[in-house]
DRENNU-377690 format. One record per residue (C-alpha): x, y, z. Coordinates in steps of 0.5 Angstrom, whole numbers, plus 500, padded with zeros to 3 digits. Each point is the difference from the previous one (the first is absolute). Layout:
BEGIN
{px = X; py = Y; pz = Z} $
...
END
This chain:
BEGIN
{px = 405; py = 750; pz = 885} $
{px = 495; py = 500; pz = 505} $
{px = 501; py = 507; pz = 502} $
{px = 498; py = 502; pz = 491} $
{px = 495; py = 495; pz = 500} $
{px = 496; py = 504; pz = 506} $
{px = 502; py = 506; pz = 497} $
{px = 498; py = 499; pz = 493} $
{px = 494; py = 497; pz = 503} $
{px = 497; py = 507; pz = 505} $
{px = 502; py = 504; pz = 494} $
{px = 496; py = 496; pz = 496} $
{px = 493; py = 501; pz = 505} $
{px = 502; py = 505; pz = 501} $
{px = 499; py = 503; pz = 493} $
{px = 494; py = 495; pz = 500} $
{px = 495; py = 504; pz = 505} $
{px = 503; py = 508; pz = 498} $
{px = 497; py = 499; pz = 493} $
{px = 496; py = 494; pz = 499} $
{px = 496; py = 501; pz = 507} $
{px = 500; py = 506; pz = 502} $
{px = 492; py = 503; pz = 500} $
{px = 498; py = 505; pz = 495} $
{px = 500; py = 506; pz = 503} $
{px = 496; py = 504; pz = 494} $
{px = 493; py = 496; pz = 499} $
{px = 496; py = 504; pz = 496} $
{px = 493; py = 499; pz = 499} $
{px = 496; py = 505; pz = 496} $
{px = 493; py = 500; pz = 499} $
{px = 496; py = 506; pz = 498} $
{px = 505; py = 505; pz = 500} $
{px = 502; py = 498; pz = 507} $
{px = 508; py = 497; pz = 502} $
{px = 501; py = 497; pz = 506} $
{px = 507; py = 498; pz = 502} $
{px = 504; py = 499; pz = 506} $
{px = 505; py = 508; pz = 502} $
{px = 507; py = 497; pz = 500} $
{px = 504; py = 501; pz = 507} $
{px = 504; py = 507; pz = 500} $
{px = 498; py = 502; pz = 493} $
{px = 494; py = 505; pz = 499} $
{px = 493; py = 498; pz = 497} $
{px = 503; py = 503; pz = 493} $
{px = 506; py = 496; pz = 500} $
{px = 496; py = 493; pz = 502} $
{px = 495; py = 503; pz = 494} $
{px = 505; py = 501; pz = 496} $
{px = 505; py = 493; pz = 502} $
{px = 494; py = 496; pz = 498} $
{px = 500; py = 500; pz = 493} $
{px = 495; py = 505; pz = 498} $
{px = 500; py = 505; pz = 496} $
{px = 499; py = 507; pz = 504} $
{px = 500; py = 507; pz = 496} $
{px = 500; py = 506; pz = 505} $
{px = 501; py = 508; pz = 501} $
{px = 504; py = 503; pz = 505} $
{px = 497; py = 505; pz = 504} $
{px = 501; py = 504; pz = 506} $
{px = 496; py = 495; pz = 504} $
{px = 505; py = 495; pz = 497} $
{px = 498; py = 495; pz = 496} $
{px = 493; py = 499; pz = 496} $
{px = 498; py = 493; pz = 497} $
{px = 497; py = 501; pz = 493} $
{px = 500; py = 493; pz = 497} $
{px = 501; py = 494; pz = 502} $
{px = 500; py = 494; pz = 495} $
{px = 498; py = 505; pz = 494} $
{px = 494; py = 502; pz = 504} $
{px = 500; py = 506; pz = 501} $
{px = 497; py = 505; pz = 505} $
{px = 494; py = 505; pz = 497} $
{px = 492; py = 501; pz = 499} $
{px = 501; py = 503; pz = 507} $
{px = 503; py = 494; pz = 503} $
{px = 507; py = 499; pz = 503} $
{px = 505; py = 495; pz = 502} $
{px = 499; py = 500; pz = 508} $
{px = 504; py = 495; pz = 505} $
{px = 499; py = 497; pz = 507} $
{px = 504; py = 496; pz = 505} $
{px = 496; py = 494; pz = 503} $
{px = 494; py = 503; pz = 497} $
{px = 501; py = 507; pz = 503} $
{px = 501; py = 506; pz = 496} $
{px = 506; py = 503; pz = 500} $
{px = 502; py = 506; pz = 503} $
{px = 507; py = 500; pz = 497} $
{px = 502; py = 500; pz = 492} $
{px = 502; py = 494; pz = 498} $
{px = 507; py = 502; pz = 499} $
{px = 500; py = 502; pz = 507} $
{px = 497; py = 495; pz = 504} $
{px = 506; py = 494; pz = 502} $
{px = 498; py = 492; pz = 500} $
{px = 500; py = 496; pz = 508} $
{px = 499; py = 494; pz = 495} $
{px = 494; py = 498; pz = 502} $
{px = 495; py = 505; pz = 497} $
{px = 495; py = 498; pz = 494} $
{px = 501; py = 506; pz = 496} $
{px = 493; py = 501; pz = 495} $
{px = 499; py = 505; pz = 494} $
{px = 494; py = 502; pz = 497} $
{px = 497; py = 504; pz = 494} $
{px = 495; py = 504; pz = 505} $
END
């Protein structure tokens, strides 16, 4: 009885901290057409974009993947949808740069 009671006891904890505690690892913050949020380990800087909740509209290209709008704001009047790893411009698209997990993925309409 002791053993079940135990084991009752680690899945319950456990099922606390996997749901309940684990941080949020999609923080949004959107101000003047700009969304910062952490890039998600192993996952592309589209994917952790996409994953996060915000609606993406997109075309492919040769070049791969062309953000045209993000959260109904869509790119235009010369400006377009531009994105930087820890405040560095990309020099990869976002579909082809792969998350460490600790960068700080920005987009910008510029």
């Amino acid at each position: 009885m002791l053993k079940k009671s135990f084991l009752l006891s680690i899945i319950l904890i456990s099922a606390f901290f996997l749901t309940g505690c684990s941080p949020k690892t999609t923080t949004l913050t959107e101000s003047n057409n700009k969304i910062t949020y952490p890039c998600l380990k192993e996952k592309t800087a589209f994917e952790s974009l996409t994953i996060s909740n915000n609606k993406v509209e997109f075309q492919e290209s040769s070049y791969g993947k062309m953000i045209t709008s993000i959260n109904n704001v869509p790119q235009g009047n010369g400006k377009y949808w531009q994105y930087s790893i820890d405040n560095q411009y990309a020099e990869v698209g976002a579909d082809a740069y792969k998350c460490l997990g600790s960068e700080i993925i920005t987009w910008e309409l510029k």
